[in-house]
Every structure is written in C-alpha cells, then in structure tokens.
DOZA-98120 format. One record per atom (N, C-alpha, C, O): residue number from 1; residue in one letter; atom name; x, y, z. Coordinates in steps of 0.2 Angstrom, whole numbers, plus 5000, padded with zeros to 4 digits. Atoms other than C-alpha are relative to their C-alpha. Example, Ala and Ser with C-alpha at 12.3 -4.5 7.8 and 13.67 -1.06 7.14 Angstrom:
# DOZA-98120
REC  resi  resn  name    xx    yy    zz
REC     1     A     N  5004  4994  5000
REC     1     A    CA  5062  4978  5039
REC     1     A     C  5004  5006  5000
REC     1     A     O  5009  5005  5003
REC     2     S     N  4996  4994  4999
REC     2     S    CA  5068  4995  5036
REC     2     S     C  4996  5005  5003
REC     2     S     O  4999  5011  5004
This chain:
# DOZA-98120
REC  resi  resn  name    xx    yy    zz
REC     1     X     N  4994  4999  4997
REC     1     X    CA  4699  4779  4706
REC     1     X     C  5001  5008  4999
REC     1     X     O  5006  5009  4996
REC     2     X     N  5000  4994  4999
REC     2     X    CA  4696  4798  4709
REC     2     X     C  5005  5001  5003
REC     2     X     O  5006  4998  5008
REC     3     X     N  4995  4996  4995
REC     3     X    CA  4712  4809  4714
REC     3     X     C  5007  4995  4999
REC     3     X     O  5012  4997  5002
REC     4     X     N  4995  5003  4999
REC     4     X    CA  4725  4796  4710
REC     4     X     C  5003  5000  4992
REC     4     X     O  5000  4998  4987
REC     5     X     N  4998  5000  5007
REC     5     X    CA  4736  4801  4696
REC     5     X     C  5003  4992  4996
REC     5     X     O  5009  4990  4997
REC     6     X     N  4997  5006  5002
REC     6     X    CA  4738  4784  4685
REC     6     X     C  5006  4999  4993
REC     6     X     O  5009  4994  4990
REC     7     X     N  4993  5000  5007
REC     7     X    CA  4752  4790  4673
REC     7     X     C  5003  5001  5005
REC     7     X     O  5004  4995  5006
REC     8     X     N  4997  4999  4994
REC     8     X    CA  4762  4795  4689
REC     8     X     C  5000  4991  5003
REC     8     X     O  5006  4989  5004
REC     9     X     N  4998  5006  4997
REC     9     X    CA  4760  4778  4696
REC     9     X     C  5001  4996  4996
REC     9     X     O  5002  4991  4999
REC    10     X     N  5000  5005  5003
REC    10     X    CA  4763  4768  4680
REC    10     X     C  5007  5002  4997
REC    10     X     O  5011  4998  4994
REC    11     X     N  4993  5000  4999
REC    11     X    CA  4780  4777  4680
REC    11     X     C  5003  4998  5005
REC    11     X     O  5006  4993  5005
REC    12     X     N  4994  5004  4996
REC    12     X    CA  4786  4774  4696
REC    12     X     C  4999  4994  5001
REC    12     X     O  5004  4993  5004
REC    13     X     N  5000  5005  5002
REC    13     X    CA  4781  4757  4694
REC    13     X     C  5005  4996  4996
REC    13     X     O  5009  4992  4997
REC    14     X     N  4994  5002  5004
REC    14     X    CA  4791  4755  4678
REC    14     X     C  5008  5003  5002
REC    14     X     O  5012  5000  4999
REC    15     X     N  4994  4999  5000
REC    15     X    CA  4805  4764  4686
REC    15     X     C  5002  4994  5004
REC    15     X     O  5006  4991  5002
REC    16     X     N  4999  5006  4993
REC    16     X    CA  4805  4750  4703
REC    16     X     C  5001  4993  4995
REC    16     X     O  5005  4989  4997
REC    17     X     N  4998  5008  5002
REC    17     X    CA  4804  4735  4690
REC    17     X     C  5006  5001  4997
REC    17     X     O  5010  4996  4997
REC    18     X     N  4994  5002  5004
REC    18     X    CA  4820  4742  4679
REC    18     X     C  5004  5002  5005
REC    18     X     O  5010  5001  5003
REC    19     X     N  4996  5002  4994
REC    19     X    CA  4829  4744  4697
REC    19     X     C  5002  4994  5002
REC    19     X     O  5008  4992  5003
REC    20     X     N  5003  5006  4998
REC    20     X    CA  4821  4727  4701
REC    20     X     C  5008  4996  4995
REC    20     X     O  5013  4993  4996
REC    21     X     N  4996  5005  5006
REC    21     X    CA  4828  4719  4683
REC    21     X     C  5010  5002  5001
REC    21     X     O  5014  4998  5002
REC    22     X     N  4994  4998  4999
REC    22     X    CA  4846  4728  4683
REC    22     X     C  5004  4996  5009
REC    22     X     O  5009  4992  5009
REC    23     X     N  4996  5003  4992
REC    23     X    CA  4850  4722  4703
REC    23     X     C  5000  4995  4997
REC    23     X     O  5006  4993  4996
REC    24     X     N  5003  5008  5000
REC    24     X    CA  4843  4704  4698
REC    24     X     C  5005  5001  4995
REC    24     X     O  5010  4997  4997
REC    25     X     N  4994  5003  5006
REC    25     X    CA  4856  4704  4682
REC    25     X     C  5005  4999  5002
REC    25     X     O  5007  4994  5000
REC    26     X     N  4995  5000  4996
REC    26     X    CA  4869  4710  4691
REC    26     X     C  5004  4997  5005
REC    26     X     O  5010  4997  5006
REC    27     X     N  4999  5005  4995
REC    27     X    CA  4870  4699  4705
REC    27     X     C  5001  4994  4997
REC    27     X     O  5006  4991  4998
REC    28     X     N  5000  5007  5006
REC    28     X    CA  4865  4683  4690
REC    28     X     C  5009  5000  4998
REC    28     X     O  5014  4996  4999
REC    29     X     N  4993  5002  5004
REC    29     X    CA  4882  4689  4683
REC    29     X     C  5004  5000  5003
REC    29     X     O  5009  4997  5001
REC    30     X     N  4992  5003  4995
REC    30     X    CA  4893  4689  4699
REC    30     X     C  5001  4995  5003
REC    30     X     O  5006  4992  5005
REC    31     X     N  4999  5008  4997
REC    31     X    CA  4887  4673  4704
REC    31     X     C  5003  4995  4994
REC    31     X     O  5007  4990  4995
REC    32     X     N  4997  5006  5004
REC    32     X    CA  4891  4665  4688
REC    32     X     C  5007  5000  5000
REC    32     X     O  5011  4995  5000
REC    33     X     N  4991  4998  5001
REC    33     X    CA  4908  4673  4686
REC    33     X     C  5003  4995  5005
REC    33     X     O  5007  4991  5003
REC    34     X     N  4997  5004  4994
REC    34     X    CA  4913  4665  4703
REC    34     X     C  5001  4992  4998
REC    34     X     O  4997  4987  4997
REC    35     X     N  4997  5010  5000
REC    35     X    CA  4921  4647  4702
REC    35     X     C  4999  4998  5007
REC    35     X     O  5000  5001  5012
REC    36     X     N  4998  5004  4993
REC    36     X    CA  4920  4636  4715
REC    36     X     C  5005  4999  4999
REC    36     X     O  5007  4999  4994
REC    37     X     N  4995  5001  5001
REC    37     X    CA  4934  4630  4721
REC    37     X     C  5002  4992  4999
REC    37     X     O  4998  4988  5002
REC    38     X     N  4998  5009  5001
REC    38     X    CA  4942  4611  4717
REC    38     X     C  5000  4995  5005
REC    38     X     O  5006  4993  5005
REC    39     X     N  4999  5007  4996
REC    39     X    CA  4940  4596  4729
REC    39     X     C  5006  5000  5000
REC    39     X     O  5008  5000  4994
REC    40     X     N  4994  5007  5000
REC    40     X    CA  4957  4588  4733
REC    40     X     C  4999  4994  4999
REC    40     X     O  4994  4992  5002
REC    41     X     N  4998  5006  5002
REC    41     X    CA  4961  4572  4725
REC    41     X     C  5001  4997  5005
REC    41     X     O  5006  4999  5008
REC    42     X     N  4998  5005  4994
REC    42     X    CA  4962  4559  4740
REC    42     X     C  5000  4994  4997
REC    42     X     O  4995  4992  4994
REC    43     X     N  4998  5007  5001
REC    43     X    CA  4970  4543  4736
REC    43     X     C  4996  4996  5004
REC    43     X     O  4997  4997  5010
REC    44     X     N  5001  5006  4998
REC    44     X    CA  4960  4528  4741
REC    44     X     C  5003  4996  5002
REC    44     X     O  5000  4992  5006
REC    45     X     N  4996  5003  4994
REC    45     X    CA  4974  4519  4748
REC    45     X     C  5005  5005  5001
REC    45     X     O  5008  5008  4996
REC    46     X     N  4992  4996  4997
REC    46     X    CA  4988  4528  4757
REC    46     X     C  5004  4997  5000
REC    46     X     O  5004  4991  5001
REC    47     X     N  4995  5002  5003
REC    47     X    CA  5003  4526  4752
REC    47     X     C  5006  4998  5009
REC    47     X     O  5006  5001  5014
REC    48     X     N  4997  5004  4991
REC    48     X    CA  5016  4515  4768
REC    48     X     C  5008  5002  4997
REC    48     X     O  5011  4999  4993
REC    49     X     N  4992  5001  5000
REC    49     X    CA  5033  4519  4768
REC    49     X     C  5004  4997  5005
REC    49     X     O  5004  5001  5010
REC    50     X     N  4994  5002  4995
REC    50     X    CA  5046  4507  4778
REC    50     X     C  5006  5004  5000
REC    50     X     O  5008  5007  4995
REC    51     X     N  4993  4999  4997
REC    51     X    CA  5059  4511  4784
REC    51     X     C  5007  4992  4999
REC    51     X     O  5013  4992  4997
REC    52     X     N  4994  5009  5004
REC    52     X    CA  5067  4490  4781
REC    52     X     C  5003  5001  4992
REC    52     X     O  5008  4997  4989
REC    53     X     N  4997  5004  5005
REC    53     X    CA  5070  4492  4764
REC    53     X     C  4995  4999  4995
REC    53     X     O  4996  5002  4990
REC    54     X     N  5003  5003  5003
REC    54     X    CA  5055  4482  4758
REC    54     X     C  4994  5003  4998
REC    54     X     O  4991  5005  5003
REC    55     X     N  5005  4997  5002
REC    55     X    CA  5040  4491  4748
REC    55     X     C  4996  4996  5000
REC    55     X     O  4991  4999  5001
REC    56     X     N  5006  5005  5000
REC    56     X    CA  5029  4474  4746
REC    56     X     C  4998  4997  5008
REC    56     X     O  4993  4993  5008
REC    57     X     N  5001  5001  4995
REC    57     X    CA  5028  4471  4764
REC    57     X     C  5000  4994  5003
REC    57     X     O  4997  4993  5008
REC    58     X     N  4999  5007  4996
REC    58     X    CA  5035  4452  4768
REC    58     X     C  5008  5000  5002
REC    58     X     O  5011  4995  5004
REC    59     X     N  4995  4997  4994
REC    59     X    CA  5051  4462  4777
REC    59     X     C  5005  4993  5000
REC    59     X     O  5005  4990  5005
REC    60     X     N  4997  5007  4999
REC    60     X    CA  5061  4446  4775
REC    60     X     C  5005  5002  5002
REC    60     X     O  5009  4998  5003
C-alpha cells in the first residue's frame, strides 16, 4: 500500500468511531429518560345510573 498514509487513516478512523460512540450514547440516554406514558384504567363493567331510584335493577 504504496502512497497511503496509515497513521493518518488510523486517526481519522479513531476519530469517526468516538463520534459514532458519543452520538449512539447519547441518543441510549434520551431514550431511557423518556417515560411512556400510562394506559387508562377502563372498568370492565360500566357503571348504570337510573334515574328510578333503584341501584340493583328490579325497579319495583
């Protein structure tokens, strides 16, 4: 490999992988910070309000 400086390319190498590593950490740490956000709670049965009076539902 006549004419190609290899201490010159074995910097700018190591400079491109500590760009590489810094970006990739940096991005790791704002993803983890981020919370998702909570589901609502949905009740399995829905709750019936009359208007009669009666809560158990034999309206008498």
């Amino acid at each position: 490999m006549e004419g190609v400086n290899l201490d010159l390319v074995g910097i700018i190498l190591m400079i491109v992988g500590l760009i590489g590593v810094t970006t990739f950490s940096s991005i790791a740490r704002r993803r983890r910070v981020v919370v998702p956000p909570s589901t609502p709670v949905i009740d399995e049965e829905p709750h019936r309000h009359r208007r009669d009076g009666y809560s158990d539902g034999y309206g008498a």
